[in-house]
N, C-alpha and C positions, 0 to 999 in steps of 0.2 A: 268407365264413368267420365272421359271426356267428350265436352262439346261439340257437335259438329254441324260446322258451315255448309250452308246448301247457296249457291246463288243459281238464278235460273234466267240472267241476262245470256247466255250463250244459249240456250235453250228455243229464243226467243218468244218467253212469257214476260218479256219485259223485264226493268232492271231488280231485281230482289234478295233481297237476303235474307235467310233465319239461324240462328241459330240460340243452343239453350248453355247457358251457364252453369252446365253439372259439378259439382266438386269434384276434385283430382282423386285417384286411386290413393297417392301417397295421404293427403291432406284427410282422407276418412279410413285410413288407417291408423293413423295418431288418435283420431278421436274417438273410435271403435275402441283402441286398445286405451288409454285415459279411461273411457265409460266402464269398461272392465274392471280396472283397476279400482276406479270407485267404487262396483262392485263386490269385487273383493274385501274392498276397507268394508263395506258398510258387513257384508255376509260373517266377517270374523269379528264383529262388534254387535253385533243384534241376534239373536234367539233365530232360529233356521224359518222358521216361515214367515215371519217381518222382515227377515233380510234377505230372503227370497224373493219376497213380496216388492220391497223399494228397489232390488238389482233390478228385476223385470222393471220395473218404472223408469228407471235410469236408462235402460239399452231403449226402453222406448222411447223416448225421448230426445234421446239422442239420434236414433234412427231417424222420428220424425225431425230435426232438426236438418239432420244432412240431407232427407228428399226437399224440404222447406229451401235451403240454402242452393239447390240445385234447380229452385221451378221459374229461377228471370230466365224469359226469352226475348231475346230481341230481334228483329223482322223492320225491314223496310220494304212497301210495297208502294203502289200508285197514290195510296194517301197520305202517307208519312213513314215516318219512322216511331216504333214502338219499342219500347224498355219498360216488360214485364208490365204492370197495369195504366203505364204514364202512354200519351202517344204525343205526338207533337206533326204536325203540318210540314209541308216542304215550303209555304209561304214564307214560315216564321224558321227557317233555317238562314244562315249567313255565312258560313263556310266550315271546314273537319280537315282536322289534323287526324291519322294514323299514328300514336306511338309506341313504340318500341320500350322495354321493359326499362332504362337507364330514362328516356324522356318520360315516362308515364310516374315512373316515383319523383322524379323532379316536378312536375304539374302537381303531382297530388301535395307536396309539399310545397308551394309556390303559393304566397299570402293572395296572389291576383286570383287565386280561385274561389277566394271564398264566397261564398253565397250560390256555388254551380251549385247544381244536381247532378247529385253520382251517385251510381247505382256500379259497386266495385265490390270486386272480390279476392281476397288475400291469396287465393292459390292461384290468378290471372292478373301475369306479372305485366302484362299488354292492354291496350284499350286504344280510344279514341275520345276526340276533344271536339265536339260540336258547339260552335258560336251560335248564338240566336241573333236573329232580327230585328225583336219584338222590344223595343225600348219600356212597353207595358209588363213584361215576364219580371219576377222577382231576381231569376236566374239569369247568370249572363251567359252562362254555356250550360252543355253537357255533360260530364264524364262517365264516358261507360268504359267498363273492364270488356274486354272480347280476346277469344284465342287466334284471332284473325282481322286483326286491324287494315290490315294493307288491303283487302277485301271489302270490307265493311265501308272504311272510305271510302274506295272509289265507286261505288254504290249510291252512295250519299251524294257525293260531288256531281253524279253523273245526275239527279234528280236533281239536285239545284243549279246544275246548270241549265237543262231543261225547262224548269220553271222561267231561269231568268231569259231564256231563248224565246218562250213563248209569250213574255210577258213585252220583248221588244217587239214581235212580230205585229202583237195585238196593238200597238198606239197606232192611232189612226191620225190620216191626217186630215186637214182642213179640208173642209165640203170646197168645192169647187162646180161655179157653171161651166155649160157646155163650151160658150167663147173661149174661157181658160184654159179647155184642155186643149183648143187646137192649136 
């Protein structure tokens, strides 16, 4: 049940990454055995087929909970970068930080974040920190959880560099007559 990172930049399909946000093996072991347990409680306090009835209801739930908790995928390709149903443009990107499991609880605890968008998960102790552009976004970054930060950024970077490569190349300069150029 963990995620795994594909990039397809060495591949030569361009620079990309995906990968999906599965819960941890340990992290739906706690919660499978919790949902039993309430199971339990409920099956020795309710008459056998009501407690049959709401244990089934609970593992289901719970199951659907943990496939729910496991379906962010996040992907960068030639139009942006996407987190689960959000996407955002390479336009409106500004620079990514990669952190590591000690920098990532220090940002998520750091008052300058408040008002990002994050899309984090308690069993993904890693992620990255995307700054926006867009002086218009409500959000001044991103925070996404990823099991592969070091990846993912340079992913990113490598698209915003690009963009801002292409965006020098594209200014033109002043028209000029023929006399001028010789």
């Amino acid at each position: 049940m963990t995620g795994e990172a594909e990039t397809a930049s060495s591949r030569g399909q361009g620079c990309q990454y995906r990968e999906r946000l599965t819960i941890s093996v340990w992290w739906a072991l706690v919660v499978g055995l919790f949902a039993l347990s309430m199971g339990v409680a409920v099956l020795a306090w309710l008459p056998s087929l009501a407690g049959v009835s709401i244990t089934a209801l609970i593992l289901a739930l719970v199951a659907w909970a943990l496939m729910a908790a496991g379906s962010i995928r996040i992907s960068a390709d030639a139009e942006g970068l996407r987190v689960g149903r959000s996407a955002i443009e390479w336009q409106y990107l500004d620079r990514v930080r990669g952190c590591d499991a000690p920098t990532m609880a220090a940002v998520l605890r750091s008052p300058h974040q408040i008002g990002s968008f994050l899309v984090t998960r308690p069993w993904i102790s890693t992620g990255v920190v995307v700054r926006l552009a867009d002086p218009a976004d409500p959000h001044p970054a991103w925070i996404v959880s990823t099991r592969h930060p070091g990846q993912l950024a340079e992913v990113i970077r490598r698209h915003i560099s690009d963009r801002s490569d292409s965006a020098e190349r594209s200014v033109t300069r002043p028209a000029t007559t023929g006399q001028e150029e010789r």
